[in-house]
BAMAR-702938 format. One record per residue (C-alpha): y, z, x. Coordinates in steps of 0.02 Angstrom, whole numbers. Example, Ala and Ser with C-alpha at 12.3 -4.5 7.8 and 13.67 -1.06 7.14 Angstrom:
<pts>
       c2       c3       c1
     -225      390      615
      -53      357      684
</pts>
This chain:
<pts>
       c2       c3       c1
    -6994     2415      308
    -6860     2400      188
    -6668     2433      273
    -6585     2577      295
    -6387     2580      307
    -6383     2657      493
    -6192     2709      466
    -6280     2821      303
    -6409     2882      411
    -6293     2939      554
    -6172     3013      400
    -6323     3125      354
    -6376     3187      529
    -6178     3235      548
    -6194     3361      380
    -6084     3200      305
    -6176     3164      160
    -6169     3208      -16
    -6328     3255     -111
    -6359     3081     -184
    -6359     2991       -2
    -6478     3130       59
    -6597     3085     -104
    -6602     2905      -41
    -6630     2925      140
    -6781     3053       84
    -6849     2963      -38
    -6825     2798       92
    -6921     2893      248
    -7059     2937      130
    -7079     2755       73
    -7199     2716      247
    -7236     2787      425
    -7124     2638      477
    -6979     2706      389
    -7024     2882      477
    -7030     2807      625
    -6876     2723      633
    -6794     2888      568
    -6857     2978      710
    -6773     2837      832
    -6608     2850      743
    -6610     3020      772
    -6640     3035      958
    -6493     2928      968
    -6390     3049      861
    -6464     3192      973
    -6412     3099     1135
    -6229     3079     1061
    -6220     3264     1019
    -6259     3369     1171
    -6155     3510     1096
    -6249     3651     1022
    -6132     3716      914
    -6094     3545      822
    -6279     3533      796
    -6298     3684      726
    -6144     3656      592
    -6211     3499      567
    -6396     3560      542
    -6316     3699      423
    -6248     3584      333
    -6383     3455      287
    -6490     3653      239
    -6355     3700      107
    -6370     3527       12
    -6544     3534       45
    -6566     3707      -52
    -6449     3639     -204
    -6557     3475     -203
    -6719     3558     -214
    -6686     3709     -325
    -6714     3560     -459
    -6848     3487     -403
    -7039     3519     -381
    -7100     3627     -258
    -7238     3482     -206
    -7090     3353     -185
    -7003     3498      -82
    -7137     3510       37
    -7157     3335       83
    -6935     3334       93
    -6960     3490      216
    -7085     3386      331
    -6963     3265      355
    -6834     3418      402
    -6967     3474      525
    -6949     3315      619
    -6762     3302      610
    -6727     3491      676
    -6851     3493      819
    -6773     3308      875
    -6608     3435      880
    -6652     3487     1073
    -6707     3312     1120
    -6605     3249     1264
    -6649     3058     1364
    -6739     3133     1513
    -6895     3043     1499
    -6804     2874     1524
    -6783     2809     1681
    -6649     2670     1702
    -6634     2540     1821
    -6411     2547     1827
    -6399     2611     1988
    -6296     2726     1985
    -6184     2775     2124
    -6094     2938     2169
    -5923     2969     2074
    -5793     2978     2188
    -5650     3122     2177
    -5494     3141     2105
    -5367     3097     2272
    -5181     3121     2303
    -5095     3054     2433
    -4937     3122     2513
    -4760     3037     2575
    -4834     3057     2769
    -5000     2963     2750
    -5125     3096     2714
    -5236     3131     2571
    -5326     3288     2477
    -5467     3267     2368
    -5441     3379     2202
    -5596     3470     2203
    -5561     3652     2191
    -5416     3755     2152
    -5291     3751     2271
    -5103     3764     2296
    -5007     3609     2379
    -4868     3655     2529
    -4717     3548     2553
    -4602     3606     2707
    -4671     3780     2678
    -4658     3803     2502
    -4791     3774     2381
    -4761     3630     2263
    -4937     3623     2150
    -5074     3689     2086
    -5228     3594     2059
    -5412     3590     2025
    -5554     3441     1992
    -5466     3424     1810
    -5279     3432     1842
    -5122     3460     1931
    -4954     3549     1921
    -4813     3493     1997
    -4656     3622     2032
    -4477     3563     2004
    -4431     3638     2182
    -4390     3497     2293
    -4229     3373     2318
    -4352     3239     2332
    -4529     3215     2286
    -4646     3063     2296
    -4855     3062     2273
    -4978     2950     2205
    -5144     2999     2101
    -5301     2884     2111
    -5425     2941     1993
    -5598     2830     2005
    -5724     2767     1873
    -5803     2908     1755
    -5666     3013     1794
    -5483     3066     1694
    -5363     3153     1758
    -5224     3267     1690
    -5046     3284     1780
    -4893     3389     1735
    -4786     3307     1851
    -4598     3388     1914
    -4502     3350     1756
    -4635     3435     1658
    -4697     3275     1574
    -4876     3274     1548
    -4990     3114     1586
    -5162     3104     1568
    -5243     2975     1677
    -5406     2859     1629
    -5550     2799     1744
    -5500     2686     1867
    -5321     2735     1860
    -5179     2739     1988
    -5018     2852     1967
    -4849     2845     2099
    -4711     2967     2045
    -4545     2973     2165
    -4392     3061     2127
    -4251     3122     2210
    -4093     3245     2169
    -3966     3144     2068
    -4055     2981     2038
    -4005     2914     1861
    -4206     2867     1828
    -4352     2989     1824
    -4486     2827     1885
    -4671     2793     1902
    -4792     2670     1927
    -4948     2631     1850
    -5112     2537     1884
    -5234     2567     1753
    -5227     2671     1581
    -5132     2822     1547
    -5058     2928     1405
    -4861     2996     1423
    -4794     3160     1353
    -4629     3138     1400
    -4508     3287     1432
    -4345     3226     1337
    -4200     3202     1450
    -4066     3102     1369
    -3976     3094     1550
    -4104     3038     1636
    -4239     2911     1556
    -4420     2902     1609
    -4483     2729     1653
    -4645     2673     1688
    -4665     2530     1784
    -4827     2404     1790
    -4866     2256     1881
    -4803     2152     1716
    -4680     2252     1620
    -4592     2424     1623
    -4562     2555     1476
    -4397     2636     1467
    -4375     2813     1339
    -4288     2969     1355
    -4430     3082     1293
    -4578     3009     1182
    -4766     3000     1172
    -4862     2843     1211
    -4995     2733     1302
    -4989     2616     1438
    -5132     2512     1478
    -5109     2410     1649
    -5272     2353     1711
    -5243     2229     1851
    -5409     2127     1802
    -5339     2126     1624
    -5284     1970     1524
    -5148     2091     1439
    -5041     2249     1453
    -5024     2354     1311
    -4913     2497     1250
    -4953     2603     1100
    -4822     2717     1036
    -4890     2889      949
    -4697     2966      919
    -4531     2953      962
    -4474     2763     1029
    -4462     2656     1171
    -4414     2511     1266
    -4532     2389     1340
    -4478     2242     1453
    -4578     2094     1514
    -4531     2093     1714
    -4461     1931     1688
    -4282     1936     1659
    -4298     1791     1544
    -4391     1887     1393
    -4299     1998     1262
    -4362     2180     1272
    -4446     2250     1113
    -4426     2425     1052
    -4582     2506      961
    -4593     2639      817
    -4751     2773      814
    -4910     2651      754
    -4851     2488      831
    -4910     2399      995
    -4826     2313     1120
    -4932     2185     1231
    -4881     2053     1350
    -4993     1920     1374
    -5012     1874     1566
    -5075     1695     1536
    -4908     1629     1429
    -4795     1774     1469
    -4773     1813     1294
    -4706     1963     1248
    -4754     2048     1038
    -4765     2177      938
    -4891     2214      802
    -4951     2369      692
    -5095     2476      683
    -5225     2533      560
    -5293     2678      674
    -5256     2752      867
    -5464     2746      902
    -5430     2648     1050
    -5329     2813     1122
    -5485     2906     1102
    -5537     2941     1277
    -5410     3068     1323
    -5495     3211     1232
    -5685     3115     1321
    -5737     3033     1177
    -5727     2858     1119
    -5713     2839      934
    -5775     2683      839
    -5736     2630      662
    -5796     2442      624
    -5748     2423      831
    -5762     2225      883
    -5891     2219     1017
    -5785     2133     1147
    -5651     2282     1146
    -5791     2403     1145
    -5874     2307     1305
    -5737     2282     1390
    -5686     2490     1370
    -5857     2508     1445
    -5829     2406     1589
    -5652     2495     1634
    -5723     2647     1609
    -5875     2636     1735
    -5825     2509     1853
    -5943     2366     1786
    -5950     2190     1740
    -6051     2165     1587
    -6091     1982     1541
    -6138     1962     1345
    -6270     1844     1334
    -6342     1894     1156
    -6232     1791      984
    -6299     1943      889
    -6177     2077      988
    -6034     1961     1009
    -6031     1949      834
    -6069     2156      787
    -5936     2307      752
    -6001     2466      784
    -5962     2638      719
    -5991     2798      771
    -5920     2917      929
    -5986     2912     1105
    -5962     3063     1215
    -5897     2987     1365
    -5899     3155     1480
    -6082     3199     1449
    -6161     3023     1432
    -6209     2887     1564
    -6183     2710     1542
    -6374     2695     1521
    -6391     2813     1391
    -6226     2729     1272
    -6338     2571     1299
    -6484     2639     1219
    -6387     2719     1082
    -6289     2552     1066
    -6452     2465     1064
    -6512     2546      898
    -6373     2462      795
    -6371     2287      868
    -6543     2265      973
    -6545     2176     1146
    -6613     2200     1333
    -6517     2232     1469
    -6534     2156     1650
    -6441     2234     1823
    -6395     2144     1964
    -6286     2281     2047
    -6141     2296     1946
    -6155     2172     1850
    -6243     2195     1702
    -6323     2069     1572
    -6329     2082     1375
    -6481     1975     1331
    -6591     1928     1170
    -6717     2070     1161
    -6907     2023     1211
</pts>
C-alpha cells in the first residue's frame, strides 16, 4: 500500500480539494483493495467527526460539482470505476460508531450547579427564574444564566463539571463562558470600586466596559485587572501553568506575589505564570485554536500531542498516561466535535493518524504501542 497524505484525504471528504488532489486520491484508491480499504477507514472517522447533516451534505455537494467538471473530460469507463469509489464514500455519509463497544467507563455527567450566599444549591436543568428577597434575579436553563442588575449586593458561585460548558451573563452584563471542570464566584456590592470574581478552571470574558469600575479576575496564582476587554483565563489547579490569552482590548495581569512586575497584553499575546519558578512572561501567537472549545469544537492545526492530551484530560475528567514515542512525538490536524463525541470515539478517530491501543484502569487511561 503506497501512502496517502491523511490531511489530503480529510481535505477531500470536507469538499476542500481542488480537482487535481481529487485525481490523485482516485487514481490512489484504485491502485489496490488495500488502498480501498483504508479509504473506507478514513472515512468512518470523517463520518464520526461530522454528525451534522447539513455539513455533510455541502460537503458531499461539493466533492459532486468537481466530480462532474473532472469527468466531463474523461472516459465514461474511467468514470464508472471513479463513481464506485463515490458509492462507498456517500453511503459511509450516515455511518455513526454504534457498533463499537468501549471499555472507558463512562459515568453519568453531572449538572450545571449554583450555589447561593445562604448555603443552598439549584441544579440548572430546566428553565427557571431565580428569587432573591422576593424579587427575581435570573433566568436560567441547562445552557446558561442571566443575572439582573437589581440588587445592592449579590454573591453566587457556578460549578460546571466535566463534558459540560456553561454560559453566564452575570449583573454587570459581562458575558463568561465557562469550560468543563470549571468553577465561577462573582460578589458585588453597591459602591465597591471593583466588579470581582474568582476562577478555578477555564473560562472566556466579554467584559462590559466600565472605566469606573474595573473587572478583575482572580485565580489561585495571579489576577487580571481591565476595564472592558475580551480574553481567556485558564486556572486549572492540577496545572503546571496559568494562562491568559487576550482576543481585544488590553489588560493587566499580576503574579499574586507582590514581588513580580505585572505585564499588560495586546490582542494575540499570552500571558502565563509558571507555578514551579514563579515566573511571570509574555509571548505571541500564530493562531487562537486553543480557544476553540467555546463554540464545542476543538480545532487542530499541526497541534503538539501533549497540549492536545492534556485538553482531553481537562475536558473529561481523566488522567491519560502516554506510553507510545510515536504520539509523543505526532501533531495532529483536523476538528473534533466536542458536544457530540465521547472520549472513546476522539480515540478512535485519533487513532487513525498516529496508531496505538488504549488500556483503562478507571480513570486513568493508557496510550500504548499498538498490538
Amino acid at each position: 500500500m503506497s501512502t496517502m497524505n491523511s490531511e489530503l484525504l480529510f481535505r477531500y471528504l470536507n469538499g476542500e480539494a481542488n480537482e487535481n488532489e481529487v485525481e490523485e486520491i482516485f487514481e490512489w484508491i484504485e491502485m489496490s483493495e488495500v488502498n480501498r480499504a483504508e479509504f473506507i477507514r478514513l472515512k468512518k472517522a470523517w463520518a464520526i467527526g461530522h454528525r451534522s447533516d447539513s455539513a455533510k451534505k455541502a460537503s458531499a455537494g461539493k466533492i459532486i460539482q468537481i466530480a462532474k467538471k473532472r469527468t466531463a473530460r474523461k472516459l465514461e469507463k474511467r468514470f464508472l470505476k471513479y463513481a464506485s469509489v463515490a458509492v462507498i464514500a456517500g453511503a459511509l455519509f450516515v455511518w455513526n460508531l454504534t457498533e463499537k463497544d468501549s471499555n472507558i467507563p463512562v459515568e453519568k455527567v453531572n449538572n450545571v450547579v449554583l450555589e447561593l450566599p445562604d448555603g443552598n444549591t439549584r441544579e440548572l436543568i430546566s428553565n427557571d427564574t431565580l428569587f432573591l428577597n422576593g424579587q427575581a434575579v435570573a433566568t436560567f436553563s441547562k445552557d446558561s444564566i442571566i443575572y439582573q442588575d437589581n440588587q445592592d449586593q449579590i454573591e453566587f458561585n457556578i460549578k460546571v463539571p466535566f463534558e459540560k460548558t456553561y454560559a453566564a451573563v452575570l449583573p454587570d452584563g459581562t458575558k463568561v463562558m465557562l469550560n468543563a471542570g470549571s468553577e465561577l464566584r462573582y460578589f458585588q456590592s453597591s459602591g465597591d470600586s471593583l466588579r470581582r470574581t474568582s476562577l478555578i478552571g477555564e473560562a472566556f470574558f466579554d467584559v462590559a466596559r466600565n472605566e469606573a469600575v474595573p473587572f478583575v479576575v482572580h485565580t489561585e496564582d495571579i489576577d487580571v485587572r481591565v476595564l472592558g476587554t475580551h480574553f481567556n483565563v485558564m486556572a486549572y489547579t492540577e496545572m503546571v501553568s496559568a494562562e491568559i490569552t487576550l482576543t481585544e482590548g488590553s489588560v493587566k495581569v499580576s503574579a499574586n506575589s507582590e514581588t513580580k512586575d505585572p505585564v499588560y497584553l495586546e490582542p494575540g499575546e499570552i500571558a502565563q505564570f509558571d507555578k514551579t519558578t514563579g515566573l511571570l512572561s509574555k509571548r505571541k501567537v500564530s493562531d487562537l485554536d486553543h480557544l476553540s472549545w467555546r463554540y464545542g469544537t476543538l480545532t487542530m492545526h499541526q497541534m503538539e500531542s501533549k497540549i492536545l492530551f492534556e485538553f482531553l484530560e481537562r475536558y473529561f475528567g481523566v488522567d491519560i498516561k502516554i506510553e507510545n514515542s510515536a504520539i509523543s512525538q505526532s501533531r495532529f490536524s483536523g476538528e473534533l466535535n466536542l458536544k457530540d463525541q465521547s472520549l472513546p470515539e476522539i480515540l478512535e478517530i485519533l487513532k487513525l493518524d498516529t496508531p496505538f491501543d488504549y488500556q483503562v484502569n478507571g480513570s486513568v487511561i493508557n496510550l500504548t504501542k499498538p498490538n
